[in-house]
Phi, psi and omega in degrees: 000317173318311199282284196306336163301315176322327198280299164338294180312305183312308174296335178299272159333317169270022163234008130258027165261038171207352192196139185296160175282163187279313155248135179315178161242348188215164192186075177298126212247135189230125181281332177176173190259335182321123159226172211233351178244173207229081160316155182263339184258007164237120194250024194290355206273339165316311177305294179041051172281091176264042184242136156090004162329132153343141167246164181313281170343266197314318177270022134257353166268348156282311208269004175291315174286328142270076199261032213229359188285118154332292215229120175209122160290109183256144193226227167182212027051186120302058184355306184302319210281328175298148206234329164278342163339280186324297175306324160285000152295297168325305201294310159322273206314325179297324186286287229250112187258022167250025186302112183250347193206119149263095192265162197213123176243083161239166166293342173105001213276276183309055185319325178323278201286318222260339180276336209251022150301303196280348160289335176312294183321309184290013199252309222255303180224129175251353177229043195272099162298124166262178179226114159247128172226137146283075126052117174217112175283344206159157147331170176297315195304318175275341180299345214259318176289324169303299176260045166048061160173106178302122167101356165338305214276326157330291191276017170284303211280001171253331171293308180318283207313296175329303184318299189292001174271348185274131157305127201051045179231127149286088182257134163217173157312181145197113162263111185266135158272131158240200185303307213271013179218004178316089203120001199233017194292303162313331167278350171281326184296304208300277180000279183304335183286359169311311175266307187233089188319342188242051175285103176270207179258336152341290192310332182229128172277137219191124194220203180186120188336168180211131169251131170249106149342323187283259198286301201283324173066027176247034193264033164259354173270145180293134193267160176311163159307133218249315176286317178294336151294329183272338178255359187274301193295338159274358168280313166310310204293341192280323183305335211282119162236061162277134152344127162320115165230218193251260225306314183273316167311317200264016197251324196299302191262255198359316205240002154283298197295357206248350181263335178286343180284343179262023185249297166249001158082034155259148187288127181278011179210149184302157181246131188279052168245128222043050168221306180212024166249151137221187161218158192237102169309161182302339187245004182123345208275156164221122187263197175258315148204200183298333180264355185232132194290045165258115169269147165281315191187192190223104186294002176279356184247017174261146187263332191252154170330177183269342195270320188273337188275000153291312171280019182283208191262328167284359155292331199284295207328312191300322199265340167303300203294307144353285177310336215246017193016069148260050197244176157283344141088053183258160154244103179243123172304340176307333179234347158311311212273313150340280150354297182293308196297356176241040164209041200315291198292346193253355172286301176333316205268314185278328167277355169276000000 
């Protein structure tokens, strides 16, 4: 059964490199804006809206009506901080049964709540992929500074390590460079190796800040340095001699292209969003992904299953302005990775 999701999922990605889906394969659930750390490079902890959240009863009356997703990325916030998070794990897992990837975006803050999910779950599906990225800013000293809270990056690197102990859980890091670590990506490698020695590039995901008005509520912040970016991100990639795997293959090309995206402020591959993506807010609203403010709707006022209001005429419309970069036209890894996987020959060509 495992194996055929898998198949699913595969096929789902390579018949958007050709065509929009009939239904996503993927669908990022940010569960709440709530967060337990005050980031320098983020303002969503500033919103700290929990009023008018999603209820269990509604996000099981959505994903009953949606059920076809490969892939759902639960984010925030702080995703852990729902105190309910299991049970909508359950409601999911309970739907979609062509589920192939259960993805998790924290800080690493709750050790509690975030190792003993995937042992719940796994009691229930044993075979059930996770995903976990752990949230790493820098050494202990900057990561602690970056997100305002002595002992952060201890209590990142303890959450990790409990992870990688866990059966069927993919655990990695994820490093954004921004203005405030910008240069500082090898001592951060050495650091974590420190703590866990058979640390590779497998282990870590390596992205570059994104300012949104929308999600993040951060564009009044100063963007990195554009040369000092360009020599941090050709210092990684020259660092990485790890054996090719899906993670070092999409990391490879995101941060190739990424040096051509700062060239034109163009998405450097068409963007899947509302083509074979969405992303869904803490209160209901559903976009085309995190950067761009159109909302389609509010699933609590949707009447018809989730398959026709995708196919509907104000959905395509949404995903035309996306292809056609009427969009703010970002490579924010949430949809670079999309991105890549439905344009596989035209990501090739452009990493050579």
């Amino acid at each position: 059964m495992v194996f055929i999701r898998d198949i699913l999922f595969a096929k789902s990605i390579l018949l958007s490199n050709f065509t929009r889906l009939r239904f996503p394969f993927k669908i990022a659930f940010a569960v709440t804006y709530r967060c337990n750390l005050s980031c320098q490079m983020c303002n969503i902890w500033k919103k700290a809206r929990c009023e008018n959240e999603l209820t269990i009863g509604e996000i099981d009356n959505f994903f009953k009506r949606a059920k076809n997703f490969s892939w759902i990325g639960i984010t925030g916030g702080e995703p852990f901080l729902r105190e309910d998070l299991p049970e909508i794990c359950d409601i999911i897992i309970n739907h979609c049964k062509r589920l192939s990837r259960l993805h998790f975006a924290t800080n690493g803050q709750l050790f509690n709540e975030i190792t003993a999910l995937p042992l719940r779950i796994l009691n229930k599906h044993k075979r059930l992929k996770f995903v976990f990225i752990v949230s790493i800013d820098g050494p202990p000293y900057l990561h602690d500074s970056i997100r305002r809270r002595d002992g952060a990056w201890k209590n990142a690197v303890t959450t990790f390590l409990k992870l990688k102990e866990i059966p069927n859980v993919k655990a990695q890091f994820g490093f954004t460079i921004s203005p405030h670590n910008l240069g500082r990506f090898e001592e951060t490698y050495m650091s974590l190796k420190e703590s866990y020695p058979s640390l590779g590039f497998d282990d870590i995901n390596v992205n570059v800040f994104q300012k949104s008005s929308f999600y993040y509520e951060n564009n009044s912040m100063t963007e990195p340095n554009r040369v000092l970016l360009e020599r941090e991100i050709k210092k990684i990639t020259s660092m990485d001699k790890d054996k090719l795997s899906i993670n070092n293959f999409l990391r490879r090309i995101y941060l190739n292209l990424y040096l051509k995206y700062l060239e034109t402020k163009q998405c450097p591959l068409k963007c899947q969003a509302f083509s074979s993506t969405c992303f869904l807010d803490p209160q209901g609203d559903l976009y085309p992904c995190g950067m761009y403010q159109k909302k389609l709707l509010n699933i609590r006022d949707m009447k018809q299953d989730f398959a026709t209001v995708w196919n509907g005429i104000d959905a395509k419309r949404l995903s035309y302005e996306c292809s056609h970069g009427f969009c703010p036209a970002c490579w924010s890894p949430c949809d670079a990775f999309s991105a890549i996987g439905g344009s596989l020959m035209n990501a090739l060509r452009k990493f050579k």
